[in-house]
N, C-alpha and C positions, 0 to 999 in steps of 0.2 A: 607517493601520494596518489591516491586516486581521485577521479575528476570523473562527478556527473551529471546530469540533467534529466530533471523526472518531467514531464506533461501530461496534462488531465485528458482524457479520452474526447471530450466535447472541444480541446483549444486543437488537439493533434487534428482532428476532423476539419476543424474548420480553415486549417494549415493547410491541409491538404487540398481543401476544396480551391484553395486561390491559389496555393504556388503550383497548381497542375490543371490550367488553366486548358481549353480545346486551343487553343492556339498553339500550344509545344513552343512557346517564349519562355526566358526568363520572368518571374514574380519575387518581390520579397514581401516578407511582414517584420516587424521590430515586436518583442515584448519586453516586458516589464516581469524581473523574476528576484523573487524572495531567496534566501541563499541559507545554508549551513556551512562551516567552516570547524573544525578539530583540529587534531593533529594528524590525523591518517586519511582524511577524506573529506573535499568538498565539492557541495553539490547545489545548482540552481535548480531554482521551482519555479516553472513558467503560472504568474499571476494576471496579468493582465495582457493584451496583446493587440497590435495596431495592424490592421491589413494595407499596407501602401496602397492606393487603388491605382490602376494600371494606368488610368487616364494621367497621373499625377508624374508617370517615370519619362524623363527627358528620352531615352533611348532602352526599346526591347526588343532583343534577336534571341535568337537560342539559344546563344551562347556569350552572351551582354548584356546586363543592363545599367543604365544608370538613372536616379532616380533623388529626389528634393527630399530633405530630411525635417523639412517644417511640418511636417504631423507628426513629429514625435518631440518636438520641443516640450511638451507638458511631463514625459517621460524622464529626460533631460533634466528639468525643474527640480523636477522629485529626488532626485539623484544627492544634491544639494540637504535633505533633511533625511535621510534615510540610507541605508545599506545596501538600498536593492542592485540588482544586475542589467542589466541589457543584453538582450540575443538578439543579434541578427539572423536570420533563417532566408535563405535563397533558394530556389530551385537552378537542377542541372538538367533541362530537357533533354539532352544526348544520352545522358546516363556518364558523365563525366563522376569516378569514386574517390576525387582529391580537389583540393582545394587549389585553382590556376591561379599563376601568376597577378591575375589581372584582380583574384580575388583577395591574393596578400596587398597588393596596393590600397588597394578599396577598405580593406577590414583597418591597417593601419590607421590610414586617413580618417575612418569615422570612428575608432575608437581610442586614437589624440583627442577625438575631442569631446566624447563619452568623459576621459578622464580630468577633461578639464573642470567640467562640470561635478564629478564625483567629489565626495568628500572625504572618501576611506582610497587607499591601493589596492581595495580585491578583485578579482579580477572577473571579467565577463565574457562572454562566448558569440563563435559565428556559428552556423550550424548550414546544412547541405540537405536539400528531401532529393531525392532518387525519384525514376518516375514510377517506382513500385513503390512510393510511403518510405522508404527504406531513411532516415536520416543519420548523417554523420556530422561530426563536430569537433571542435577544439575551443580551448583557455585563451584568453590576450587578457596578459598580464602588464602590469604598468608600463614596462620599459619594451611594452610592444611585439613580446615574446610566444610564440605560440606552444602549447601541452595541449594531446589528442585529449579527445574525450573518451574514458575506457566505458560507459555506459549510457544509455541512452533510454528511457524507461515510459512508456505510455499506459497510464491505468485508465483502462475506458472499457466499455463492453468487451472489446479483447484485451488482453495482458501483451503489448507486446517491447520486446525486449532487444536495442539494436544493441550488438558489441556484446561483451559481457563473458560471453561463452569459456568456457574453461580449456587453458592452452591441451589439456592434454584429450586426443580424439579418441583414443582406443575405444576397443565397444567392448569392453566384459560379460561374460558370459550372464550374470546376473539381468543384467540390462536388454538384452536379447528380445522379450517380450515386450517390454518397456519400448521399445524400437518400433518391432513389427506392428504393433497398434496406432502407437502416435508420430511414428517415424526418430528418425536418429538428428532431424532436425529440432527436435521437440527435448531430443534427450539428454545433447549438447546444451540446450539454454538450459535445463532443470540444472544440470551440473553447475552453470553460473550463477544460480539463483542463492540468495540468504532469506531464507523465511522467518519471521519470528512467531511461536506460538504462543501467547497468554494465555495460563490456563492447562498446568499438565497431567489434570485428572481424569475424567469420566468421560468426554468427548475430545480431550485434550491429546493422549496419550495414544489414541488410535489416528488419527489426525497425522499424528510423528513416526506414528511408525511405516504408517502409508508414504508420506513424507522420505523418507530413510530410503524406502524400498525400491523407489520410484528415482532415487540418484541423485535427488537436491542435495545441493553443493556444501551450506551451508545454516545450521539451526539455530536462530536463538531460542530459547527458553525460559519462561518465564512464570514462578510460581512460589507466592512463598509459603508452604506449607509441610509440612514432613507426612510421610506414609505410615498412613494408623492400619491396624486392622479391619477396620472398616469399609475401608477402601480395597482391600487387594479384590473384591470382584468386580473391579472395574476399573483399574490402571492396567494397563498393558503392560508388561516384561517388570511388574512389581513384584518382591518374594516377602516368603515370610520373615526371613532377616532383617529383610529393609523397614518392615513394621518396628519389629522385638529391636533395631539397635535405634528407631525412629530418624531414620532417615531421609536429607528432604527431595523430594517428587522428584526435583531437575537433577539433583545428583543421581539419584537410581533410576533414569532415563538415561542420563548420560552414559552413565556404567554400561546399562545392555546397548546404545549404540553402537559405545565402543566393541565390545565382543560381538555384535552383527559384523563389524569390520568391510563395510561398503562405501572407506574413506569419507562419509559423511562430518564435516566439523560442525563442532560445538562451543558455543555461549551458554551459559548458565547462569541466573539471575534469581537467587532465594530471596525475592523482594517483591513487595506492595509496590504497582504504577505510581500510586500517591506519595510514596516515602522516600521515594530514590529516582530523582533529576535524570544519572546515568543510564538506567536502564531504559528509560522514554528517550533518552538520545541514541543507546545501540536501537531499540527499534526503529525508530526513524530514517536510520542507516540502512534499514532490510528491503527487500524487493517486492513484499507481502507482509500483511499479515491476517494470520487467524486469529479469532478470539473465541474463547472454550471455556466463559466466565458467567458463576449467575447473578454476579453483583450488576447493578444497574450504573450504579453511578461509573463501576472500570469500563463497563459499555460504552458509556456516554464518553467519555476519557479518551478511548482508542477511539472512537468515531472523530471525534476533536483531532487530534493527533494524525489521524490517517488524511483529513482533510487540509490542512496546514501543509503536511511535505508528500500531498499528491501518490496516496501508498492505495493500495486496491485492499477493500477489508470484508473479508468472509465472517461474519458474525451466526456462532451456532448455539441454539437455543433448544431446551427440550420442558415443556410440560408436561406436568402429570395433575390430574384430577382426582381426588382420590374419592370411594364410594362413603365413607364415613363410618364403617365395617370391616375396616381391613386391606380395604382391596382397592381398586384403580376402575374409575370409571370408563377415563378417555387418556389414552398415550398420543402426544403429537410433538412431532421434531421441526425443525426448520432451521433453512440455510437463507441468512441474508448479504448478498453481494452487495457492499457498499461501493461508489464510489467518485471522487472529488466532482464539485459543480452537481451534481444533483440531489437526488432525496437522502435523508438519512435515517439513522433508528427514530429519532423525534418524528419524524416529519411522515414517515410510517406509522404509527403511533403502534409503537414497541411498549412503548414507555412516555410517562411526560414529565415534566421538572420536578412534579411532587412526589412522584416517585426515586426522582433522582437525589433528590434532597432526603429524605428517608432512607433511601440506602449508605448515604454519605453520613445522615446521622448516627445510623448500625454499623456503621467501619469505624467512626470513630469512638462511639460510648456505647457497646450494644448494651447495660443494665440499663442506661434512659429511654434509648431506644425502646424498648420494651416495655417502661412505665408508659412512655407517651402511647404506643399503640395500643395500652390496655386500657388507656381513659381517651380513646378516639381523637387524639391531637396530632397524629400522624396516617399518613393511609399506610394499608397493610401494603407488606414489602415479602415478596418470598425470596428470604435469605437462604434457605440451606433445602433441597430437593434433589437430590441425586439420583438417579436414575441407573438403571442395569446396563449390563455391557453389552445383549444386546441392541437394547435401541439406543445407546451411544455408539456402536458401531456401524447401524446404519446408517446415522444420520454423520456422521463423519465419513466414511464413504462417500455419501452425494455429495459433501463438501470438496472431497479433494477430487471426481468425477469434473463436478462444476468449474473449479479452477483447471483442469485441465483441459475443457473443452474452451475455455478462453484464450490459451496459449495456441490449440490446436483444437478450431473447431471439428466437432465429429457428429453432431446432433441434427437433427432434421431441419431444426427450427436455429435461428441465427441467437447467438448467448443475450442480446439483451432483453430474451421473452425469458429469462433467467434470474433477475433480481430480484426475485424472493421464490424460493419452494418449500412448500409445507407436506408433511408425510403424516396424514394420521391412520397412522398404525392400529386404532384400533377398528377403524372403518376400512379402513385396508386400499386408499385414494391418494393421490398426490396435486395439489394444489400450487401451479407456476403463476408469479405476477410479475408484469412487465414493468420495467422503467418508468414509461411511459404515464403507468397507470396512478405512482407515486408524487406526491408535492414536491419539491424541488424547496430545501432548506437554502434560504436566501441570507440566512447570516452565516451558517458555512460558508454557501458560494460566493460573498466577498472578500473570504479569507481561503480562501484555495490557492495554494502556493507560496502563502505568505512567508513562511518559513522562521528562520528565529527573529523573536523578539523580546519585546518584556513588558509584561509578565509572560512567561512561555504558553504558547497557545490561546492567550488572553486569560489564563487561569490563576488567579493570584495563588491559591495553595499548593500550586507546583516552584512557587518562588521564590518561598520562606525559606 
């Protein structure tokens, strides 16, 4: 069983800020976290979260504290109608990398009584910040029992990633470059990493295979469509066989994975996000995700979804303008870093609900679809625009560029002047906008961490 814990980059920050206090004392804070549970893996999602204030702690030395757990009774409460979890989170100003004696006493003590108040036996977490950020953790399970936590996962302007790493260090020869540029610490987590891609065509397919090269651990995939002819000038590692026997996208990815042979694994998922519950649950299981889609509403769908169980989402986009002659007025790409607690593709105005609802209506009846657009009862939706291989290769490039300066910044400028980059190619400019500069979607940010519920993701058509 794997055990882990994801947190949004704005709670990890604010963690930081109080349990690494100028005093070098002990601090805690208690949150409130949303859970997933399977059969191979489960993981808490820090939702809500209470900063103890220091005034409030009976006793803090460096290596002590003790502290009133009356501000978090309303957490307690909740506990009572719902599934959520409880983290406790302490600092170790020494730089102590285990959890002391003093800390098994204390954890038992307050999580008897976490379970009194629970209504389910799942179990909840203590966790540890280092005075470098660095956090460690463990499970306490009903009967008191402690299981390490194998991952540790923060999506915030950086990506970063405690534990995880894959047992085996060797550096292959392959990897060599991979190394010398972002170091071998960078290269070690890429090997523990699961990415999922949606989307394994046009921007999709170059995306995976950057992905592959670069030593990620683990791919899901996800696309339901087969390789027409149409396509081979813009899948990556597509043949003409794979057309003539119509093969689908993730199988004929998978295939040349395989024969790259850079022990990369594979998931493969020949399915609509919409029609199939399982494959929105192995995504939610992944470290990342891309999306490589021109439907609005699977947009809208991963943004939901990436929100909910705290996933960091690179969203790639390409228009084309066409001159009404044949030809192409204006090529522009862009890369949108999403991620939990702040703005999202709505709130950027990507897109708005009536778009969202018009693409949902063409997934599901595209001949109405089409009636209604042609007697103006829907707004125009652009369904099908493909684009050439090379400017889906550039702009999948700065995607996986981008994600990697978040793991291992290397850029001049700090990643969160990074939330959105536009490339228009035919002016030949590049276009960066900051976090900062975007609205902050405040019905996600209530629902950041939330994790499973019902309806899933509050979407009832995910529930039928």
């Amino acid at each position: 069983m794997d055990f882990q814990l994801k947190i949004s980059g704005e709670h990890y920050n604010s963690l930081k800020n109080h349990l690494l206090p100028n005093d070098k004392k002990e601090s805690i804070a208690i949150a409130l976290c949303g859970r997933h549970i399977d059969e191979d893996c489960q993981c808490l999602f820090v939702h809500e979260v209470i900063l103890i204030p220091y005034e409030d702690c009976q006793v803090r030395e460096n290596d002590l504290i003790q502290w009133s757990t009356n501000k978090i009774i309303p957490f307690f409460k909740r506990l009572t109608n719902t599934d959520f979890g409880i983290l406790k989170i302490h600092s170790h100003p020494l730089g102590l990398r285990s959890f002391s004696e003093q800390d098994d006493f204390s954890d038992k003590e307050l999580f008897d009584s976490v379970y009194g108040w629970s209504n389910t036996g799942n179990p909840h977490a203590s966790a540890i910040m280092m005075p470098d950020g660095e956090i460690i953790g463990r499970y306490i399970f009903s009967d008191l029992h402690f299981e390490p936590i194998s991952k540790i996962s923060i999506a915030g302007d950086r990506l970063l990633y405690f534990g995880g790493n894959s047992d085996d260090y060797s550096k292959p020869e392959f990897a060599l470059r991979t190394i010398q540029t972002f170091g071998d610490t960078t290269y070690q987590k890429l090997k523990g990493l699961k990415i999922a891609v949606v989307g394994c065509s046009g921007t999709g397919s170059p995306v995976i295979e950057q992905l592959v090269r670069l030593g990620v651990g683990e791919l899901i995939l996800v696309d339901p469509d087969i390789v027409e002819f149409k396509n081979l000038n813009r899948i990556i590692n597509s043949k003409y066989t794979d057309a003539k026997k119509r093969k689908p996208k993730v199988e004929a990815i998978a295939n040349a994975i395989e024969e790259i042979g850079l022990g990369t694994k594979i998931k493969v998922f020949q399915k609509n996000l919409f029609d199939d519950i399982a494959t929105l649950k192995a995504i939610l299981k992944s470290d990342g995700v891309f999306g490589c889609m021109d439907s609005v509403d699977g947009r809208f769908l991963l943004n939901q979804l990436c929100s909910f169980y705290l996933l960091p989402y690179f969203d790639l986009g390409v228009k084309l303008e066409a001159d009404g002659e044949g030809g192409i007025n204006q090529i522009v790409a862009s890369v949108h870093y999403v991620q939990p607690l702040k703005s999202s593709l709505l709130t950027r105005n990507l897109f708005d609900m009536n778009d969202v609802r018009a693409s949902s209506q063409y997934r599901k009846n595209p001949e109405e679809f089409l009636e209604l657009k042609k007697n103006a009862y829907i707004k125009n939706v652009n369904v099908n625009s493909p684009a050439v291989i090379s400017i889906n290769m550039t702009i999948a490039s700065h995607a996986i560029n981008d994600f990697l300066n978040r793991i291992h910044p290397y850029k001049v400028e700090e990643p969160n002047e990074y939330a959105s980059s536009t490339i228009d190619i035919t002016e030949g400019y590049i276009i960066n906008g900051k976090e900062e500069t975007y609205e902050v979607d405040h019905y996600l940010a209530k629902r950041a961490g939330r994790g499973d519920m019902t309806p899933f993701i509050e979407m009832p058509e995910l529930s039928k």
